[in-house]
ROBAZA-841750 format. One record per residue: x negated, y negated, z negated of N, C-alpha, C in turn; residue in three letters. Coordinates in pm, whole numbers, padded with zeros to 5 digits, always signed. Last residue first. Example, Ala and Ser with C-alpha at 12.3 -4.5 7.8 and 13.67 -1.06 7.14 Angstrom:
! residues 2
-01285+00225-00708-01367+00106-00714-01290-00003-00787SER-01319+00569-00780-01230+00450-00780-01320+00330-00780ALA
***
This chain:
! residues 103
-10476-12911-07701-10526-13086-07675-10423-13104-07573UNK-10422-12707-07712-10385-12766-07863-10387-12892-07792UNK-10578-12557-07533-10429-12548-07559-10356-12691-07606UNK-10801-12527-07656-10764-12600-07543-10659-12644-07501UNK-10754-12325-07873-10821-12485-07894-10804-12567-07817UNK-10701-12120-07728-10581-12188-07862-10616-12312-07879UNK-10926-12039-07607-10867-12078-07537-10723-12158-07602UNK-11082-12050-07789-11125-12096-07678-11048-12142-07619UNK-10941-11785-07872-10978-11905-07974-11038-12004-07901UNK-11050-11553-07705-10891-11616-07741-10899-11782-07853UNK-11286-11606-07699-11193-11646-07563-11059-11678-07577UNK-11371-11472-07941-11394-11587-07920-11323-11650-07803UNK-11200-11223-07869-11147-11289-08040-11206-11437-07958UNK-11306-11119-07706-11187-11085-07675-11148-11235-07766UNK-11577-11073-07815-11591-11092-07683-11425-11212-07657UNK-11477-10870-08055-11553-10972-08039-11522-11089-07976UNK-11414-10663-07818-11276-10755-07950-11329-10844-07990UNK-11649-10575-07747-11557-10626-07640-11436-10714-07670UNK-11784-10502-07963-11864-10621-07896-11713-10667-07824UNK-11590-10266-08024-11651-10349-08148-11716-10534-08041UNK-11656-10089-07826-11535-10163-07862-11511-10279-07905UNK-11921-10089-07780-11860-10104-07673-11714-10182-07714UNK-11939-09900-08024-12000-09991-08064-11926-10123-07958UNK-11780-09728-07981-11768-09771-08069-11819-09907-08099UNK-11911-09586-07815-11811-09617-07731-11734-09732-07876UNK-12263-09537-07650-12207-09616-07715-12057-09672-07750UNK-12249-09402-07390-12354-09349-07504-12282-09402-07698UNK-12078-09545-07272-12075-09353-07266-12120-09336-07388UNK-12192-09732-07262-12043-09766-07292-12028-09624-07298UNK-12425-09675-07090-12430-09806-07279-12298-09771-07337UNK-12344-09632-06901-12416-09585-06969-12425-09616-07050UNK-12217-09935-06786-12173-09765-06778-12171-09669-06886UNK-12436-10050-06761-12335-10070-06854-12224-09929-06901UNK-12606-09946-06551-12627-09937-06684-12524-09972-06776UNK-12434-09959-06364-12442-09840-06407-12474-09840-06525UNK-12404-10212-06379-12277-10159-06359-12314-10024-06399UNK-12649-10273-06235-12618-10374-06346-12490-10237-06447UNK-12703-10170-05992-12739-10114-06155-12705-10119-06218UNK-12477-10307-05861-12459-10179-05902-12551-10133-05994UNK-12587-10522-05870-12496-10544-05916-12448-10417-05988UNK-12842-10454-05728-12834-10538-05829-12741-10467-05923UNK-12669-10395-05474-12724-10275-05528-12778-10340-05670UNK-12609-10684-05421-12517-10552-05461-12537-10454-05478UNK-12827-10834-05366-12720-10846-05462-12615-10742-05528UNK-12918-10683-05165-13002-10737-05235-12919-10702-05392UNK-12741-10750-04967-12752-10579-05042-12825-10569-05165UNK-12737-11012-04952-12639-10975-05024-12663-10790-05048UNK-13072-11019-04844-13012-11086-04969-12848-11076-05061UNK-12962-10955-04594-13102-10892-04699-13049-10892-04818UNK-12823-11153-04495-12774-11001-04531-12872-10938-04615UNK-13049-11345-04500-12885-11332-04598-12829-11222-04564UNK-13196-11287-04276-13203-11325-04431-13092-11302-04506UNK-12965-11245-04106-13024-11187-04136-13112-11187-04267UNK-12909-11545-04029-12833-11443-04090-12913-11281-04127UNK-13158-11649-03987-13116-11749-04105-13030-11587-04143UNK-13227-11551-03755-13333-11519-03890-13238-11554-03991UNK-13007-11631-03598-13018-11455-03653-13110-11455-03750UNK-13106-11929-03576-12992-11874-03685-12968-11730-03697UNK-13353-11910-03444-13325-11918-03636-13215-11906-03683UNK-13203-11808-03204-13308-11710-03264-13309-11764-03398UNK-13043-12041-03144-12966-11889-03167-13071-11763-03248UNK-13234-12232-03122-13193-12219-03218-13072-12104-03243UNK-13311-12113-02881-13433-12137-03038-13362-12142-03115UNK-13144-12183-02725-13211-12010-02730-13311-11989-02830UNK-13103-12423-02738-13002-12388-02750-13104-12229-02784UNK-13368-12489-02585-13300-12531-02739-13234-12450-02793UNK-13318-12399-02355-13441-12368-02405-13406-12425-02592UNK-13150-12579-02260-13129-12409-02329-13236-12332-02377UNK-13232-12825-02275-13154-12814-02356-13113-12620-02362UNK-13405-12799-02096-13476-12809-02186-13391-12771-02277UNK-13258-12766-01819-13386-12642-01877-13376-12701-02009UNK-12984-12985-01899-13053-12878-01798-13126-12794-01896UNK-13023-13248-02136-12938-13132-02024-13028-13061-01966UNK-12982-13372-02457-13106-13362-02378-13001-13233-02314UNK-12847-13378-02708-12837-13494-02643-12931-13480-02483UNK-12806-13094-02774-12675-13164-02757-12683-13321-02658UNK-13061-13030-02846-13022-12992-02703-12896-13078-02675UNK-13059-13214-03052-13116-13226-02990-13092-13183-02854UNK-12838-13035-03253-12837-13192-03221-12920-13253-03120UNK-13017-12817-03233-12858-12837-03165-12881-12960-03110UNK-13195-12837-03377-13212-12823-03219-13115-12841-03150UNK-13079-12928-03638-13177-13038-03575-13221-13008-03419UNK-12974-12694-03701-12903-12826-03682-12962-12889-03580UNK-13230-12526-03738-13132-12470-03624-13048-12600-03577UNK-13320-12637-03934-13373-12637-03870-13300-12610-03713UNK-13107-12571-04135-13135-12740-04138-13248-12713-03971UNK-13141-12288-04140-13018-12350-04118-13025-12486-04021UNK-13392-12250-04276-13368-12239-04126-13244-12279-04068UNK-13343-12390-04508-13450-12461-04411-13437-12361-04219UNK-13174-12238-04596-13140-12318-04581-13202-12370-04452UNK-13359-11975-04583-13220-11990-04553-13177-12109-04488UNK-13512-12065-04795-13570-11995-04650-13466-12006-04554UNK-13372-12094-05012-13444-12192-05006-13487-12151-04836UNK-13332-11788-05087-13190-11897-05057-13286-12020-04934UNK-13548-11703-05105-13452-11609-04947-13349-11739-04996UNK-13609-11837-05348-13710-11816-05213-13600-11784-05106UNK-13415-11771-05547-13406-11887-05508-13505-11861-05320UNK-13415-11476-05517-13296-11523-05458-13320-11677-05453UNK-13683-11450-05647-13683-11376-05516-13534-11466-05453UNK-13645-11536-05859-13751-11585-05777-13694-11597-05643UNK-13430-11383-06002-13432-11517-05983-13535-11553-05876UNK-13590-11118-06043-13487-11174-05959-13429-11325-05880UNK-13801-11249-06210-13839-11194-06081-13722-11200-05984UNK
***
């Protein structure tokens, strides 16, 4: 579901981006009325474009902050176990990284 949602608001993004280009480039070659009449379209998709994407980074960071709480909580509840995964965690990176070393 997450995934969905961040490819869609990415993918929305873009296309208003790519869309905003294409008026530029246009008012850029065309003067007078028409070209601010451009120019004032494409200042309006690019507040959609930014605006989308602010959505999308609170989006991310209240996410992030569950993410963070629940771990939190796992690591309160769990402090042994927390250890146990993290030396784990610790052991394969270090060995990852001795191997790389080596070459």
């Amino acid at each position: 579901m997450r995934e969905d949602k961040l490819h869609a608001v990415r993918s929305d993004v873009q296309e208003l981006l790519q869309q905003a280009q294409e008026l530029f480039t246009e008012a850029a070659a065309n003067s007078g009325k028409k070209a601010e009449e451009l120019r004032a379209k494409g200042d309006e998709i690019l507040n959609r474009a930014f605006n989308q994407a602010e959505s999308i980074q609170s989006y991310v960071v209240n996410t992030g902050k569950e993410i963070a709480a629940t771990t939190d909580d796992y690591v309160q509840s769990n402090p042994w176990r927390a250890i146990a995964i993290s030396t784990g965690l610790g052991l394969l990176v270090g060995l990852c990284v001795s191997r790389c070393g080596e070459r």
